[in-house]
C-alpha positions in Angstrom: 0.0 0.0 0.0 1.0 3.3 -0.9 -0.4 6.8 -1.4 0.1 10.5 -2.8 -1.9 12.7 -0.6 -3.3 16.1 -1.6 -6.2 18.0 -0.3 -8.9 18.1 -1.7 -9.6 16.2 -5.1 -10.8 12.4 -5.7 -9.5 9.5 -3.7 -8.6 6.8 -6.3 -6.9 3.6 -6.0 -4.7 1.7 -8.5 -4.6 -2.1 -8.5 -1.9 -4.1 -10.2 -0.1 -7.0 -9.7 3.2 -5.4 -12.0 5.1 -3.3 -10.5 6.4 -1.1 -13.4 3.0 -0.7 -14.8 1.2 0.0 -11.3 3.8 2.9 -11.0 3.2 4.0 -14.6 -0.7 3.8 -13.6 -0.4 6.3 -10.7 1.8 8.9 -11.9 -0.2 9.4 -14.7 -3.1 9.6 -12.2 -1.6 12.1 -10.2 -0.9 14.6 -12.8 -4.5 14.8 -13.4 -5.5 17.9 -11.2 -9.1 16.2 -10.2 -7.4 13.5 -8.5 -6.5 14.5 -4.9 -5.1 11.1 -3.5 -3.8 8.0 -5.5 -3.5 4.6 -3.0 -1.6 1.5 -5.0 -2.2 -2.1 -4.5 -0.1 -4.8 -5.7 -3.1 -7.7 -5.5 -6.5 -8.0 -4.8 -5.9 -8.7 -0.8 -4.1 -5.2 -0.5 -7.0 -3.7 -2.8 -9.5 -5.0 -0.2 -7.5 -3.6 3.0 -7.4 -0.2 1.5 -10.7 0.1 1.0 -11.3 -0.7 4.5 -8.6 1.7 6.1 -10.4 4.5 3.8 -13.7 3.9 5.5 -12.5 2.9 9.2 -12.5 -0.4 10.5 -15.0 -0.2 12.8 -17.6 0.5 11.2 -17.0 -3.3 9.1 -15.8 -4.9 12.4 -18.8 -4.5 14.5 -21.3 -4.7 11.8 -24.0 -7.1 12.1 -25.1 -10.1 10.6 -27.9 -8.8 8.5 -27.7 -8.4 5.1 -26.1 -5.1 4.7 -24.1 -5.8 7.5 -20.7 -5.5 5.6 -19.2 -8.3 3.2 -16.1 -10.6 3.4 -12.9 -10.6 2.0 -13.0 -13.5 0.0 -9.3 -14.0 0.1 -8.3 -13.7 3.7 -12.3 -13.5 4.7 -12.0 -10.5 6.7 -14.8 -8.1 6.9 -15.1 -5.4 5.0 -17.5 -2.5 4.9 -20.3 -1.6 2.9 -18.8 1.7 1.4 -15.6 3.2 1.1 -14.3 6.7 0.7 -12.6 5.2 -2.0 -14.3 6.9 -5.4 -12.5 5.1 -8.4 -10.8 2.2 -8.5 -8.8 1.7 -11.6 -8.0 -1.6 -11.7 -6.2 -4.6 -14.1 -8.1 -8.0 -15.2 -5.4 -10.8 -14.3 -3.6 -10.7 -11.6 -2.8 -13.7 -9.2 -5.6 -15.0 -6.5 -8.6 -13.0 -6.7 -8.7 -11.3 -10.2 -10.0 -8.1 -11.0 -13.6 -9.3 -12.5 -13.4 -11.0 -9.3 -13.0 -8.4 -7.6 -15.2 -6.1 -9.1 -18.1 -8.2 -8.3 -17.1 -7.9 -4.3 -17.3 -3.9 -5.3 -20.9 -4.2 -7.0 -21.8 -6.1 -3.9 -21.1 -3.2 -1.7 -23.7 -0.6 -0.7 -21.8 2.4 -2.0 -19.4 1.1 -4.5 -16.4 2.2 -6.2 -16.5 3.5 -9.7 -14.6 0.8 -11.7 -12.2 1.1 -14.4 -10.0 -1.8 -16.1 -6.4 -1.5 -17.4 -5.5 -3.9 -18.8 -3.5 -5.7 -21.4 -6.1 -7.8 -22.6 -9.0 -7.0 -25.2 -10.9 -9.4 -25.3 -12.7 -9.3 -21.6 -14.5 -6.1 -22.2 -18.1 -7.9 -22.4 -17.5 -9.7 -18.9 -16.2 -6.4 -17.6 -19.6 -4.6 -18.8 -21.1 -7.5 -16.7 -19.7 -6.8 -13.7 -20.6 -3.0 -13.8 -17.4 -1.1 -15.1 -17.5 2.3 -16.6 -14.5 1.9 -18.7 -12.1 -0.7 -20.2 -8.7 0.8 -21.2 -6.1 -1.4 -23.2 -2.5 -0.8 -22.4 -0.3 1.2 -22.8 -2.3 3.9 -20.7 -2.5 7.4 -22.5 -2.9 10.1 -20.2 -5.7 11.6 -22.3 -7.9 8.2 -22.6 -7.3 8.0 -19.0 -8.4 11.6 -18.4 -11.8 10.7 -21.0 -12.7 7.9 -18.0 -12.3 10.3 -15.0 -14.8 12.8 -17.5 -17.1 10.2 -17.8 -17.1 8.8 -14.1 -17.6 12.8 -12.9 -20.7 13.1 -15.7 -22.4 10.0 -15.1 -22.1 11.1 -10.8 -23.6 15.0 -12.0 -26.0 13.1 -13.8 -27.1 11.0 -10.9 -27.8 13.8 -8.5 -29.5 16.6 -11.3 -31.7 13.8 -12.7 -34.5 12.1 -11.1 -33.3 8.3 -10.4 -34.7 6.0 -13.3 -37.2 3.0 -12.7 -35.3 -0.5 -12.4 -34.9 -1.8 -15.3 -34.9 1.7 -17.6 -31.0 2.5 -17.2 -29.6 3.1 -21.0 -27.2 0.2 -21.0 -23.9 0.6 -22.5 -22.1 -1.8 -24.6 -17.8 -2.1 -24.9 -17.0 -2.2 -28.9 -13.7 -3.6 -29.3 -12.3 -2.1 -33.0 -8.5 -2.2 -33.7 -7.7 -1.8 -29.7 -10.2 1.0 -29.2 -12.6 0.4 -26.9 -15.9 2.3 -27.6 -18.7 2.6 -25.5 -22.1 2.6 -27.5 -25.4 3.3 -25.4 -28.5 0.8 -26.0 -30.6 3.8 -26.9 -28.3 4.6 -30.2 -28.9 1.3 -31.4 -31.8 0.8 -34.3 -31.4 -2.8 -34.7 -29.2 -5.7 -34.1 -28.8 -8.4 -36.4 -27.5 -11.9 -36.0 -24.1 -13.2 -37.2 -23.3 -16.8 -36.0 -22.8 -16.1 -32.6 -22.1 -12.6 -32.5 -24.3 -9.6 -33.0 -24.1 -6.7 -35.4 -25.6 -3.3 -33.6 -26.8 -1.2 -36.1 -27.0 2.3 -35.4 -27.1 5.7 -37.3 -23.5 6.0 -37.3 -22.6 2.7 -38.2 -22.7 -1.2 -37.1 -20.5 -2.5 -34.4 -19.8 -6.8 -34.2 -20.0 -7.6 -30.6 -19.5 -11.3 -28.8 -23.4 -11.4 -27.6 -25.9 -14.2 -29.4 -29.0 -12.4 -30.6 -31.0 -14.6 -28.1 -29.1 -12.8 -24.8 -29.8 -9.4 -26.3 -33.6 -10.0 -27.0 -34.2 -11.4 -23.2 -31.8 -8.5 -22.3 -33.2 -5.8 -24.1 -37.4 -6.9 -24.2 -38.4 -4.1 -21.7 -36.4 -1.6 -23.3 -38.5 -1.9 -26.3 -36.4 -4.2 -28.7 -38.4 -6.9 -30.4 -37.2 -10.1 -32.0 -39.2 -9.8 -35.5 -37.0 -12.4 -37.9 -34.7 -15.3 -37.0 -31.5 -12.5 -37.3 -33.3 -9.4 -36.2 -34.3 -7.4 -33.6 -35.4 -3.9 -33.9 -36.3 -0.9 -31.6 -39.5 -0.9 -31.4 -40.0 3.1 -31.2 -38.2 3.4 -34.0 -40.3 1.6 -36.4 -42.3 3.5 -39.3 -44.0 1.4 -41.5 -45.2 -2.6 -41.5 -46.0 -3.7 -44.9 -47.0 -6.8 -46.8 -44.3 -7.1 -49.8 -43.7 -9.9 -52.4 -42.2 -11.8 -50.5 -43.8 -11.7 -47.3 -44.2 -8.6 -44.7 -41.4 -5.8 -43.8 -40.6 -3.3 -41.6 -39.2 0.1 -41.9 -36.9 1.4 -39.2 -36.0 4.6 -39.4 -36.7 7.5 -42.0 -34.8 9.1 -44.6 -32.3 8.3 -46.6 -30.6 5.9 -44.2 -33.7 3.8 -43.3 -33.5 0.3 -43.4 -36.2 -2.4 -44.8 -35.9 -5.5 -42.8 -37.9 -8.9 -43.2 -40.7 -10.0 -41.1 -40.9 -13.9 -40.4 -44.5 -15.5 -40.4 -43.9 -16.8 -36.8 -43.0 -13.1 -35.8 -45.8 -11.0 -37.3 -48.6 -11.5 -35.0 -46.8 -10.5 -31.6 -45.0 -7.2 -34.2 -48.6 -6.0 -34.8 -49.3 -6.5 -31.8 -46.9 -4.7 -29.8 -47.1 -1.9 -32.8 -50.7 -1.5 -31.6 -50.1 -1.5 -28.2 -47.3 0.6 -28.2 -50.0 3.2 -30.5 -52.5 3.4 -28.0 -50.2 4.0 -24.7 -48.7 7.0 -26.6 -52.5 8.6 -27.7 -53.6 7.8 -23.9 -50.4 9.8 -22.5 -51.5 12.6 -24.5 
């Protein structure tokens, strides 16, 4: 464990099991001028010690046994508490023992947790580190400005939080980690028009382009069903809001998504068409009765 104190400014933590690149991690971190306090951990165990000192022992030690009566370490199985006063944790996938995703999920578990970001040498974990809750998945080596676009986005999403009345469960625009020549890109659910199947992957389809991601069509029509995405084909499934027009063609019936010149004309299986037209109705008369 170690630290650069300074008043003032957020407390973050860096987590990595190599030296050189754990040192590299909080410089860069401490030349941002919104950070206040970098901590370092070498492993997951130190990790979960720091974010106990930052909140004060006590407070985990004689908590009780109820449910948010703090966690354990699942290392050393020492308690730990249900919030921390540390803000971000920037932290890398493998490590030895408890890994980061690992570790990230004893974060999600806590009552006030850590933002989390991954650095990390590794591109191809940025699905199952979307699962676990991160905001951010940077590829090594770290460039001061990319790590200075996560710290933006981390103080945004917190403003956001506090201006903006909370959302009902199960509303949140979900974001989902594009890996394209070691750039990770963050597109939101609601940019998406509609996604179509390839093999075992899924091509999201939105006004700015498409995006391949490593997520079967299946997952992302049980993911996505509330948030107004409907399966109407074997390889497609549209936002719902977004479509114009249902028509019977030659070959069968299509929709329209979109308008303008970049709409797109999609196909409509047989097996499909009765719950379409009826969710296009439905969807009709909820907006005339909110009027």
């Amino acid at each position: 464990m170690d630290s650069n104190d300074s008043s003032g400014g957020l407390v973050v933590l860096a987590v990595d099991d190599e030296l050189p690149a754990l040192e590299e991690l909080a410089f860069l971190l401490s030349e941002d001028s919104r950070v206040g306090t970098v901590l370092k951990a070498s492993d997951a165990t130190d990790a979960l010690r720091i974010l106990n000192s930052r909140q004060g022992v006590r407070e985990a030690a004689t908590a009780g046994p109820g449910p948010r009566g703090g966690l354990s370490d699942p290392v050393s199985g020492t308690r730990i508490a249900d919030r921390t006063h540390v803000e971000i944790v920037f932290l890398d996938i493998r490590m030895p023992g408890l890994d980061g995703l690992e570790l990230a999920r004893v974060f999600s578990s806590m009552a006030v947790p850590p933002s989390v970001v991954f650095v990390t040498a590794h591109d191809d974990r940025a699905v199952d580190a979307y699962e676990v809750g991160a905001v951010d998945y940077l590829l090594k080596p770290i460039r001061s400005e990319r790590l200075a676009a996560s710290i933006d986005r981390i103080l945004a999403n917190r403003a956001a939080t506090v201006t903006e009345p909370q959302p009902e469960q199960g509303s949140e625009d979900e974001v989902i980690p594009v890996e394209l020549a070691g750039t990770t890109k963050l597109v939101p659910r609601s940019a998406v028009r509609y996604v179509e199947a390839q093999g075992d992957y899924a091509r999201l389809h939105t006004h700015e382009g498409s995006h391949l991601v490593r997520i079967p069509l299946s997952v992302l029509e049980d993911r996505w069903r509330d948030a107004g995405f409907v399966r109407i084909h074997r390889s497609f499934l549209v936002a719902l809001p977004l479509v114009t027009e249902l028509r019977l063609s030659g070959s069968g019936y299509v929709v329209r998504v979109g308008t303008g010149a970049d709409c797109a004309e999609l196909p409509v299986s047989r097996r499909h068409t009765r719950e379409l037209k009826d969710r296009l109705v439905r969807a009709t008369k909820q907006a005339w009765s909110q009027r």
